[in-house]
Residue frames relative to the residue before (quaternion, step in Angstrom):
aa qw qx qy qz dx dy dz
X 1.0000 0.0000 0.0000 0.0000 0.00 0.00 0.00
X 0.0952 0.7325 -0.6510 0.1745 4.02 -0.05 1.14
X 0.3887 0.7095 -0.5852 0.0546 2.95 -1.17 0.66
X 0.2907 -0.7624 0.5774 0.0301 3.54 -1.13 0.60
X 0.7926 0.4188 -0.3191 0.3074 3.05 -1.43 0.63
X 0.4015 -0.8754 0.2217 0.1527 3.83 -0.23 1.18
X 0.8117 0.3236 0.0716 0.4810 3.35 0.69 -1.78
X 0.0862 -0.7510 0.5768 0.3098 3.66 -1.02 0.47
X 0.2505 -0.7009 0.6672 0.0285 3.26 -0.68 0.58
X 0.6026 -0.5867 0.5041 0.1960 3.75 -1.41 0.79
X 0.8596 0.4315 -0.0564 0.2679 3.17 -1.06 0.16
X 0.5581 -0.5735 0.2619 0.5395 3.17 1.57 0.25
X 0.6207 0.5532 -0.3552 0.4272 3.69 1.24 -0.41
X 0.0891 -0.7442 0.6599 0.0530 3.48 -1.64 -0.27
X 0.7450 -0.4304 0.3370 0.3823 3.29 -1.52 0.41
X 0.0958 0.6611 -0.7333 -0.1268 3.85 -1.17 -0.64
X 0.8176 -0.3464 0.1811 0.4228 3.23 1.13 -0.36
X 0.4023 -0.8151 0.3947 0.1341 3.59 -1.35 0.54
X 0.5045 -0.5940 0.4981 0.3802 3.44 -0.17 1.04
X 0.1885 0.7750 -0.5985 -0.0747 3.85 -1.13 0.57
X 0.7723 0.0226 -0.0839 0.6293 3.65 0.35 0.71
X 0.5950 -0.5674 0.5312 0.2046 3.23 -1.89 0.11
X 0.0356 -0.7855 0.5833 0.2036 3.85 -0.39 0.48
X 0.9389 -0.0019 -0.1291 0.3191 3.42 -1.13 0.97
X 0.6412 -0.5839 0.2324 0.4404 3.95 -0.15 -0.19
X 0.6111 0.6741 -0.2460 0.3340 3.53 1.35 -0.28
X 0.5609 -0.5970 0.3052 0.4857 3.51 2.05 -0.30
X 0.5525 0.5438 -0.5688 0.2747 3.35 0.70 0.27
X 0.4325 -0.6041 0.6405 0.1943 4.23 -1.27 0.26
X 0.2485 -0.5883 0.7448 0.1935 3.66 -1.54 0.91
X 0.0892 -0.8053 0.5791 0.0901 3.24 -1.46 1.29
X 0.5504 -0.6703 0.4596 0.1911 3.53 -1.00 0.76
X 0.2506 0.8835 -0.3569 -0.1712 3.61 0.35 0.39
X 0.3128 -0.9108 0.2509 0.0978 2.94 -1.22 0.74
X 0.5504 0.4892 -0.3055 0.6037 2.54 1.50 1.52
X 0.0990 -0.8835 0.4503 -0.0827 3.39 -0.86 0.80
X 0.2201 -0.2362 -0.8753 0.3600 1.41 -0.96 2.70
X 0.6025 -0.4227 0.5317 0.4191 3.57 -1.49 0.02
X 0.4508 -0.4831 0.5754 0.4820 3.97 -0.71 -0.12
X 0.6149 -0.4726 0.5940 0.2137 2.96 -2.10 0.51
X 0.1015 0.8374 -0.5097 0.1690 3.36 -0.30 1.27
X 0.2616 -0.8840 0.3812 0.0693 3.46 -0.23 1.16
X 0.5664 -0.3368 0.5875 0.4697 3.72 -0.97 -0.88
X 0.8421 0.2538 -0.0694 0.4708 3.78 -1.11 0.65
X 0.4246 0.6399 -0.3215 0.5539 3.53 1.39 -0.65
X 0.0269 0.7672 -0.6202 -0.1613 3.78 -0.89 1.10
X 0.3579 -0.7062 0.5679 0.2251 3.65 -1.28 0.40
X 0.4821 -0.5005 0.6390 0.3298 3.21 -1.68 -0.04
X 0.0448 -0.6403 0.7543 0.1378 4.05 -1.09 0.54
X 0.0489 -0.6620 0.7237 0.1888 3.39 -1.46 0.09
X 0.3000 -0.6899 0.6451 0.1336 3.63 -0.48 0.86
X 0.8481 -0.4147 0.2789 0.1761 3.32 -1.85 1.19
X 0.7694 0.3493 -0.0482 0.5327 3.36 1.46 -1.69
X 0.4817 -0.6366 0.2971 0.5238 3.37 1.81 0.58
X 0.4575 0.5403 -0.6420 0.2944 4.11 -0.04 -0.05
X 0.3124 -0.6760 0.6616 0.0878 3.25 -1.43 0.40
X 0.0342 0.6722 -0.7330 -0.0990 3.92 -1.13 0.58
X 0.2332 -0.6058 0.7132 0.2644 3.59 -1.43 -0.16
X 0.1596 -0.8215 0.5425 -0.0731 3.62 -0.84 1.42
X 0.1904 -0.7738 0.5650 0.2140 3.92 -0.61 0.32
X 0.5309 -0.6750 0.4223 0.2901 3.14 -1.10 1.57
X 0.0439 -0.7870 0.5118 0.3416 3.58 -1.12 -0.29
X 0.6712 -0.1132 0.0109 0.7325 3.55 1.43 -0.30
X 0.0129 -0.7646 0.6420 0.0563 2.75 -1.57 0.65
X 0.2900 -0.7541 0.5887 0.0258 4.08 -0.74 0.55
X 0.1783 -0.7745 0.5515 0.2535 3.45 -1.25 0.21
X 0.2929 -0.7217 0.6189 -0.1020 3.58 -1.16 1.19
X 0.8619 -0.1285 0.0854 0.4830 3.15 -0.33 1.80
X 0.7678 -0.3218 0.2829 0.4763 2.86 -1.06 -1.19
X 0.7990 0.3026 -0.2464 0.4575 3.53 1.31 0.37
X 0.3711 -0.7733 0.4189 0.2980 3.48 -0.66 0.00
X 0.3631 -0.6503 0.5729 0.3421 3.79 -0.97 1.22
X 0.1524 -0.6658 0.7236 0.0997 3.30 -1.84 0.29
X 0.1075 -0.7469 0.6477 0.1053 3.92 -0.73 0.81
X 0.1085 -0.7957 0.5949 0.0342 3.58 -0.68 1.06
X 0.6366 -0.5553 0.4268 0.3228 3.27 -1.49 1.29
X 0.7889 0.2212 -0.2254 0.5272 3.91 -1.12 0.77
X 0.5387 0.5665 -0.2595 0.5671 4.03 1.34 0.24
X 0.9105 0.2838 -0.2846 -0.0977 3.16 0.05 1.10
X 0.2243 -0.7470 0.5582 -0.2830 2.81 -0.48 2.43
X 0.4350 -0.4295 0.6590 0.4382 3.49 -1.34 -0.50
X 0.6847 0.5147 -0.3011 0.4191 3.33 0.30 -1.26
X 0.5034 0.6501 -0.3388 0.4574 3.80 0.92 -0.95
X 0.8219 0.3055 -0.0887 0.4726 2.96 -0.03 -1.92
X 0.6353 0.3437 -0.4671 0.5099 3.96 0.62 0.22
X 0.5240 0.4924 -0.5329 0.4460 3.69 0.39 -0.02
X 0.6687 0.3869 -0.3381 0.5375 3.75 0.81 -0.27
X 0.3726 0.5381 -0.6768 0.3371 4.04 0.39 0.67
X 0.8001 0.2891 -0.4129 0.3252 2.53 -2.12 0.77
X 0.5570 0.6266 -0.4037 0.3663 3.66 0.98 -1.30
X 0.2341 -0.6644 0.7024 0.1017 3.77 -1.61 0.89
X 0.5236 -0.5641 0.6306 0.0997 2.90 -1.19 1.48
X 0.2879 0.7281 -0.6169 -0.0801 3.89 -0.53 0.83
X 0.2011 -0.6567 0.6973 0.2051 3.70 -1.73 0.32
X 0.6305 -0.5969 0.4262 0.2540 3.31 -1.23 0.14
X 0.7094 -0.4624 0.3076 0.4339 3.42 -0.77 1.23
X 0.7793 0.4852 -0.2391 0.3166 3.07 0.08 -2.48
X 0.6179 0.5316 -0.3448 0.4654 3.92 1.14 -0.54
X 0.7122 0.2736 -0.3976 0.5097 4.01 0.47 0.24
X 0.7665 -0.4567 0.3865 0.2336 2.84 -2.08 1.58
X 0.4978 -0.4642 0.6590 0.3201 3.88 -1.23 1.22
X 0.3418 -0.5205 0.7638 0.1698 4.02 -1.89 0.99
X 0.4804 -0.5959 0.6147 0.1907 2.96 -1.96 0.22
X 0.7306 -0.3324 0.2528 0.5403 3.59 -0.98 0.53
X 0.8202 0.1849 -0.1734 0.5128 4.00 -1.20 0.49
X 0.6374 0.4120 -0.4175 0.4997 4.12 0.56 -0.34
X 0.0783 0.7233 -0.6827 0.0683 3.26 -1.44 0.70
X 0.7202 -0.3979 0.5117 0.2474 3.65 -1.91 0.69
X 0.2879 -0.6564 0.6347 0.2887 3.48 -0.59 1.20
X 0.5603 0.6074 -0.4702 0.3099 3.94 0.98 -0.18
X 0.6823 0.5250 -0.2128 0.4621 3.56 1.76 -0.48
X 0.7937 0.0842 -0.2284 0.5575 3.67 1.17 -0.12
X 0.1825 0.5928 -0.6869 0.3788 3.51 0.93 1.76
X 0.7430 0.5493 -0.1052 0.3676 3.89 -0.33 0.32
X 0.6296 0.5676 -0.2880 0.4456 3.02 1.01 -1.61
X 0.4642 -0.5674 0.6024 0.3157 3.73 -1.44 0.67
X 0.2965 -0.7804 0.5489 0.0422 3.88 -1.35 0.71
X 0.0282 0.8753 -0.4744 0.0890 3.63 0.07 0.99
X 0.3044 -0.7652 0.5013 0.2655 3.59 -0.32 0.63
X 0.7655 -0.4218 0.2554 0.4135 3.41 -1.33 0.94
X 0.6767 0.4110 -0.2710 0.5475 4.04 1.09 -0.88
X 0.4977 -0.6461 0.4520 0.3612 3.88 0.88 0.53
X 0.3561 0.7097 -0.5287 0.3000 3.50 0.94 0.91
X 0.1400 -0.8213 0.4581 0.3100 3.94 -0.12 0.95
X 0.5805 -0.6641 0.4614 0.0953 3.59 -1.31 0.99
X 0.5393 -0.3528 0.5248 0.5561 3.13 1.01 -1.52
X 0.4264 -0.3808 0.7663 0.2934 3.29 -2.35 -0.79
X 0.5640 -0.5890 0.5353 0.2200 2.64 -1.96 0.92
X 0.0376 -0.8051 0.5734 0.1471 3.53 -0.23 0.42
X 0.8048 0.1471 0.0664 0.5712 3.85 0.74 -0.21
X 0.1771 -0.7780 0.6027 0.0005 2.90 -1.51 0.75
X 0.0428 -0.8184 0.5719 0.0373 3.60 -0.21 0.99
X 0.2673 -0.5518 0.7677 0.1866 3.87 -0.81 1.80
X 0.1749 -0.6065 0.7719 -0.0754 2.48 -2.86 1.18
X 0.7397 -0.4398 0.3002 0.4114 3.19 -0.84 0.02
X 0.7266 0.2871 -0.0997 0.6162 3.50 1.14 -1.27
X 0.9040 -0.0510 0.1315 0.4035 3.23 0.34 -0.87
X 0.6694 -0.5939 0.3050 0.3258 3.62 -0.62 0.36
X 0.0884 0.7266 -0.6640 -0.1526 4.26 0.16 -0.28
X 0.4315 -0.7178 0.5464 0.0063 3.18 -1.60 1.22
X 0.2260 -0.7484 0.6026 0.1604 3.93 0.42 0.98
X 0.0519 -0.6872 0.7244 0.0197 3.75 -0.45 1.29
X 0.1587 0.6914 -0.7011 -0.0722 3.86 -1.36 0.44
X 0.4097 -0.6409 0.6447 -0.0752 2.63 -1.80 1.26
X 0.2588 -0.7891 0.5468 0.1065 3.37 0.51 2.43
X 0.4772 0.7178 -0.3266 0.3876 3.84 0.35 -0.67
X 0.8544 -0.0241 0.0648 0.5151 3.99 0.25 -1.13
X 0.3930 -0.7488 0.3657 0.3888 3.58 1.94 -0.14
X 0.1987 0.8460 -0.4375 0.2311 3.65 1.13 0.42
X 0.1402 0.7901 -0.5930 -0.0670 3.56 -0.45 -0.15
X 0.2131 -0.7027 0.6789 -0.0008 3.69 -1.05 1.42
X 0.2293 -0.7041 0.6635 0.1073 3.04 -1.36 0.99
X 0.3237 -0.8160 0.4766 -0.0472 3.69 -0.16 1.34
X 0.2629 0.8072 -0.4944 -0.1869 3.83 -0.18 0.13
X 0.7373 -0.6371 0.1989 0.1045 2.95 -1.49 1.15
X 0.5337 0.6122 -0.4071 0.4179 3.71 1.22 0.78
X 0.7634 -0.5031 0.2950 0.2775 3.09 -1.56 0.78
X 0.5814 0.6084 -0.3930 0.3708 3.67 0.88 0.51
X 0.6358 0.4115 -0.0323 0.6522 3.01 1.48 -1.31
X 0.7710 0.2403 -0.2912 0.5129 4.06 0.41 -0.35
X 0.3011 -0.8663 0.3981 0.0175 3.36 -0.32 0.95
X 0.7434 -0.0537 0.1407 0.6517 3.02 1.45 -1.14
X 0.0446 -0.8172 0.5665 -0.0962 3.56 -0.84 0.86
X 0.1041 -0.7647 0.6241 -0.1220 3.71 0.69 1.51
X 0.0257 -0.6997 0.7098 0.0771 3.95 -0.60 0.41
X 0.7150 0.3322 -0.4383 0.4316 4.23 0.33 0.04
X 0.6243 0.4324 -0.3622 0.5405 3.21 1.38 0.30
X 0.3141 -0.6785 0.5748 0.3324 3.75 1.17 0.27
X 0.6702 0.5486 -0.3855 0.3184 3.84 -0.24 0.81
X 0.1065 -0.6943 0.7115 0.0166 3.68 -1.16 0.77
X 0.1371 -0.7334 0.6657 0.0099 3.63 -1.78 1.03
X 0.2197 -0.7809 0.5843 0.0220 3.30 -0.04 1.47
X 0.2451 -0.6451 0.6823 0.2413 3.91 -1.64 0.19
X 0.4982 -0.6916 0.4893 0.1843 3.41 0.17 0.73
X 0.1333 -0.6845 0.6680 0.2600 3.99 -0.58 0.50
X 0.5758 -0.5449 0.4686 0.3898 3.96 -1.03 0.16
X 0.8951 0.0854 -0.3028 0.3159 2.59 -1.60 1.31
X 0.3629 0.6584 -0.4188 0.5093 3.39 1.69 1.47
């Protein structure tokens, strides 16, 4: 079970990721990605932001670097601190048609954010609301809006059983004491 990528987003687009804070005083932004690999992003390369309150700007990278577990990005006309926090929250989207076709069993975290979750006895769980990459494997954050549960799910072919995206649904076998 591999899969990558976060948000659905209208319009042929999608997430890659969300701007979450400002690194240092010169304008550069910590990004959150939400995909994995990240896309191939370059210098000169412009992006789509969507900002929190839904406006949209299109911005041109000028460098970018990875950092930990994310990756800074310094955008042309960006640079302040103050700049680069006026851009929290904002999601970095690219367009579907621009990420690599998966192979049989891999899917777009952009395809089972959402999906309803039902255990193997047609007991419903919840929705996936998140997706938290690991080292080995993915764990699926399943809440259940209904009793406020949250199930932490992980993402391999023992435990996920079935994954029907045109049926928005996933059937997990539960290991004991989950």
């Amino acid at each position: 079970m591999k899969s990558s990528n976060r948000n659905k987003v209208k319009n042929g687009f999608l997430s890659a990721g969300r701007i979450v804070g400002a690194h240092g005083i010169r304008g550069e932004v910590k990004v959150h990605p939400h995909t994995e690999p990240m896309p191939t992003f370059e210098a000169g390369d412009r992006i789509l932001l969507r900002h929190a309150a839904g406006s949209e700007e299109t911005l041109n990278i000028v460098k970018l670097r990875p950092h930990k577990r994310l990756i800074l990005f310094t955008f042309e006309g960006v640079t302040s601190r103050d700049g680069a926090e006026a851009l929290n929250n904002a999601e970095i989207l690219i367009k579907r048609s621009a990420l690599p076709d998966l192979e049989e069993g891999e899917y777009y975290w952009t395809d089972i954010i959402g999906l309803d979750v039902f255990c193997i006895n047609e007991t419903y769980l919840g929705s996936v609301e998140s997706v938290i990459p690991t080292g080995s494997n993915d764990v699926y954050v399943i809440k259940n809006k209904e009793n406020g549960r949250e199930t932490l799910v992980p993402a391999i072919h023992s435990v996920i059983t079935e994954i029907d995206i045109e049926k928005s649904i996933m059937r997990v076998d539960l290991p004991e004491g989950l």
